[in-house]
MARKOLKE-118735 format. One record per residue (C-alpha): x negated, y negated, z negated; residue number from 1; chain; residue in three letters. Coordinates in steps of 0.5 Angstrom, whole numbers. Last residue first. Layout:
<site><u>X</u><v>Y</v><w>Z</w><pos>NUM</pos><unit>A</unit><code>ALA</code></site>
...
This chain:
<site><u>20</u><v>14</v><w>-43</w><pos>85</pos><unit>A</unit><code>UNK</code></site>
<site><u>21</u><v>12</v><w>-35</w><pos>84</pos><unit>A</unit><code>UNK</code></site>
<site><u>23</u><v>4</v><w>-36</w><pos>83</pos><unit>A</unit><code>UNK</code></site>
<site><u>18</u><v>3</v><w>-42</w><pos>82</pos><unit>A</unit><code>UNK</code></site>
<site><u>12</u><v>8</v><w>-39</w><pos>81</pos><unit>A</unit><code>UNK</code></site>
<site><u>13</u><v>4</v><w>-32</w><pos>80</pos><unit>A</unit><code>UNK</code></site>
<site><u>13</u><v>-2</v><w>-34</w><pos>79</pos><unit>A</unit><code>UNK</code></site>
<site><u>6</u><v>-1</v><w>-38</w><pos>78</pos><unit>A</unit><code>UNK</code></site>
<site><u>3</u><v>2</v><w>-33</w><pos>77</pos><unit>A</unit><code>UNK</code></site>
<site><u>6</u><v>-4</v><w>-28</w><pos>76</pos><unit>A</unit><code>UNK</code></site>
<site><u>-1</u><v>-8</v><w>-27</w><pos>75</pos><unit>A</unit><code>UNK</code></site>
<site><u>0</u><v>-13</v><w>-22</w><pos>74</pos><unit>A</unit><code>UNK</code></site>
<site><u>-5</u><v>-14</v><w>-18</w><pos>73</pos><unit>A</unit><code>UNK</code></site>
<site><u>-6</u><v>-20</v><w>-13</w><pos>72</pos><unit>A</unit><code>UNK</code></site>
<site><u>-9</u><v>-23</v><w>-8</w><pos>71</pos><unit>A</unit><code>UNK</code></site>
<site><u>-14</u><v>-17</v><w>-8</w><pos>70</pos><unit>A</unit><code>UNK</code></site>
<site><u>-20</u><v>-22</v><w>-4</w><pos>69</pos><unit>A</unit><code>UNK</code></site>
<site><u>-19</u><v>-26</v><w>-10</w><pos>68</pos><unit>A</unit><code>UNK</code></site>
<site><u>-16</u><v>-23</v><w>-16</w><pos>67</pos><unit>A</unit><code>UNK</code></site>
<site><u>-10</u><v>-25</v><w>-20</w><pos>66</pos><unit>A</unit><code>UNK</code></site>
<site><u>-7</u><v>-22</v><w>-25</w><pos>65</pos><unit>A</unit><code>UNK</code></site>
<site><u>-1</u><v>-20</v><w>-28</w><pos>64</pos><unit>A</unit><code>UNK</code></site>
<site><u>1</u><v>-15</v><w>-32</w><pos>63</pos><unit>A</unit><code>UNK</code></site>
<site><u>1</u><v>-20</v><w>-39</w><pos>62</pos><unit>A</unit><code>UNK</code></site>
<site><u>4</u><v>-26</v><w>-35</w><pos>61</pos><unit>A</unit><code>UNK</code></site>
<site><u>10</u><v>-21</v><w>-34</w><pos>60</pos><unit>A</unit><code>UNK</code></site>
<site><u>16</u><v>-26</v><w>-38</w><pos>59</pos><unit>A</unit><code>UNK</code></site>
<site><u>19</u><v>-27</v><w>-30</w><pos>58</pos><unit>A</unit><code>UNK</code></site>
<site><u>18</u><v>-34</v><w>-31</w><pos>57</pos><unit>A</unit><code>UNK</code></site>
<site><u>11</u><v>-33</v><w>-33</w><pos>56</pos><unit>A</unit><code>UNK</code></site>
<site><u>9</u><v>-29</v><w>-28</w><pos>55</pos><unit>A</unit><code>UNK</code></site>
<site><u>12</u><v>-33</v><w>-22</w><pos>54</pos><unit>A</unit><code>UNK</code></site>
<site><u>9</u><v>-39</v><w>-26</w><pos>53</pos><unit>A</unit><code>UNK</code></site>
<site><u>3</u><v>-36</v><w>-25</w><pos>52</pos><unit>A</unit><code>UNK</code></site>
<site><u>4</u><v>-33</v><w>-17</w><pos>51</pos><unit>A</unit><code>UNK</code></site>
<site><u>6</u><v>-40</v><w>-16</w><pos>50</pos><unit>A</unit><code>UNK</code></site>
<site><u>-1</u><v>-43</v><w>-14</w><pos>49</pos><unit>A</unit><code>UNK</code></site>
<site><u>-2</u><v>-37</v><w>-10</w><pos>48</pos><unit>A</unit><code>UNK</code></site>
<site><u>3</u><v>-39</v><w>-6</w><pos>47</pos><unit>A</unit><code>UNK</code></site>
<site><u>9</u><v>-34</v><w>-5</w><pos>46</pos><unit>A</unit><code>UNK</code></site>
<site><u>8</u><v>-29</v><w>1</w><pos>45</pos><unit>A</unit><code>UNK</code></site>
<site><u>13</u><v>-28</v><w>7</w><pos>44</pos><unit>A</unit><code>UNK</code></site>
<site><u>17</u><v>-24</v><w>10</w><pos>43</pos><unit>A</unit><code>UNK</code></site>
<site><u>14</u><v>-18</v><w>6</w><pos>42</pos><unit>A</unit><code>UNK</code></site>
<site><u>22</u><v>-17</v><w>3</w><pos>41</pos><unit>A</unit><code>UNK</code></site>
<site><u>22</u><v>-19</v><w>-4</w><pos>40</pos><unit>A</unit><code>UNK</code></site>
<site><u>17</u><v>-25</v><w>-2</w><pos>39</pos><unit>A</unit><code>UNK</code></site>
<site><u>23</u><v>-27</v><w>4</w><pos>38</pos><unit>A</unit><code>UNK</code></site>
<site><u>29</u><v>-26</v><w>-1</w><pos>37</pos><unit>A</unit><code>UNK</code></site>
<site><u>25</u><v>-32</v><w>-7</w><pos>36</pos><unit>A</unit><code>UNK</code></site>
<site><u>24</u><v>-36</v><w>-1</w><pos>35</pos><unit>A</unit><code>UNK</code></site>
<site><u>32</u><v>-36</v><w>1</w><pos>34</pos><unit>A</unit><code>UNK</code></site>
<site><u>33</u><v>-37</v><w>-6</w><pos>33</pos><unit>A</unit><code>UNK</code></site>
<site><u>30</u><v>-43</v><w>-5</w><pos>32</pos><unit>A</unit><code>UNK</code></site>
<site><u>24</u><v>-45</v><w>-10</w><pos>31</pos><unit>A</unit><code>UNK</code></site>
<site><u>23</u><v>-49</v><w>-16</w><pos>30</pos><unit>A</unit><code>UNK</code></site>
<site><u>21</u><v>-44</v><w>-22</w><pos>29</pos><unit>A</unit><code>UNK</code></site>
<site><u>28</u><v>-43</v><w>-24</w><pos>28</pos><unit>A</unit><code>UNK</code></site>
<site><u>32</u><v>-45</v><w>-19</w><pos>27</pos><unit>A</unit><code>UNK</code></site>
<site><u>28</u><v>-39</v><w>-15</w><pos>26</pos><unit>A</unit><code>UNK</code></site>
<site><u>30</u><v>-34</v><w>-21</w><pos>25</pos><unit>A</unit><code>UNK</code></site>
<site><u>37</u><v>-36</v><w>-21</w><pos>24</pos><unit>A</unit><code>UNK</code></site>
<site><u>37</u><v>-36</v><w>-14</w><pos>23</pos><unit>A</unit><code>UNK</code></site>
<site><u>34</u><v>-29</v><w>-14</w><pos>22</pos><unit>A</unit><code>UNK</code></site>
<site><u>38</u><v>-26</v><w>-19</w><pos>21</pos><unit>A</unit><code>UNK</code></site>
<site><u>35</u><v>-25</v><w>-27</w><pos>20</pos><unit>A</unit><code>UNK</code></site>
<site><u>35</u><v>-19</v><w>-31</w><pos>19</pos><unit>A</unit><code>UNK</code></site>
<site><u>28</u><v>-20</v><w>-33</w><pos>18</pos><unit>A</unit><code>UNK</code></site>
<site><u>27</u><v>-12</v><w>-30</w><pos>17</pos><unit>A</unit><code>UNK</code></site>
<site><u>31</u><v>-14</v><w>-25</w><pos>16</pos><unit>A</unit><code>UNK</code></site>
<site><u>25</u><v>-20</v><w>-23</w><pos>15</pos><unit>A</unit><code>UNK</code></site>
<site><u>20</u><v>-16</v><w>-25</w><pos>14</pos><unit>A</unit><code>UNK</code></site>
<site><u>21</u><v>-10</v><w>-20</w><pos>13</pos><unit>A</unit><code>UNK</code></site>
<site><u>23</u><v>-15</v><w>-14</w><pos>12</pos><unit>A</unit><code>UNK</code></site>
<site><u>16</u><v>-17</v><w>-16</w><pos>11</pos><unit>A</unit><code>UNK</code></site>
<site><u>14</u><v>-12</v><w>-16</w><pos>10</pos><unit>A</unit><code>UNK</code></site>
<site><u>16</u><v>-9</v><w>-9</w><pos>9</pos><unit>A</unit><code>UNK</code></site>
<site><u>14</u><v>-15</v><w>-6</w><pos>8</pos><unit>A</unit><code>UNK</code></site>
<site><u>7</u><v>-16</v><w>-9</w><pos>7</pos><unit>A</unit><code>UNK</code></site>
<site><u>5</u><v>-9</v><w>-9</w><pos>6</pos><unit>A</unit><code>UNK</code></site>
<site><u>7</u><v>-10</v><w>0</w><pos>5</pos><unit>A</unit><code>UNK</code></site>
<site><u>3</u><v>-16</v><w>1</w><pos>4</pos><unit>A</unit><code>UNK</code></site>
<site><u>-3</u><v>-12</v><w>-4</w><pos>3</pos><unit>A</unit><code>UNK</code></site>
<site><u>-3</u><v>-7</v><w>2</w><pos>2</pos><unit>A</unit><code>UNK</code></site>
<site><u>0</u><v>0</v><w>0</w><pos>1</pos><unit>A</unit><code>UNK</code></site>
């Protein structure tokens, strides 16, 4: 899976996790929820400046990292153990 594909398929992982809908989450950090939409779907990705704000929106600053050349890296052994325990 490259890192666009991760970010899109945890993000929409993260977002459901905080029980938020894509327009809530996009009113949240100042986005459409068209854009929200396109990150989930691969259309397109969030800035780079985002993706903290985007962390600690979704109260998963701690599973997140950003790595240059990786564009990120979410750590999902943690929501797994807790979604599948």
């Amino acid at each position: 899976m490259n890192p666009e594909q991760n970010l899109s398929r945890n993000l929409r992982i993260f977002r459901k996790r905080a029980k938020l809908t894509q327009r809530e989450l996009g009113m949240k950090i100042g986005y459409s929820e068209k854009s929200v939409s396109k990150w989930e779907l691969g259309e397109n990705m969030p800035p780079i400046s985002t993706l903290t704000v985007l962390a600690e929106t979704l109260g998963e600053h701690d599973n997140v990292r950003v790595i240059p050349g990786d564009v990120l890296k979410m750590d999902l052994h943690a929501l797994l153990k807790d979604e599948f325990s």
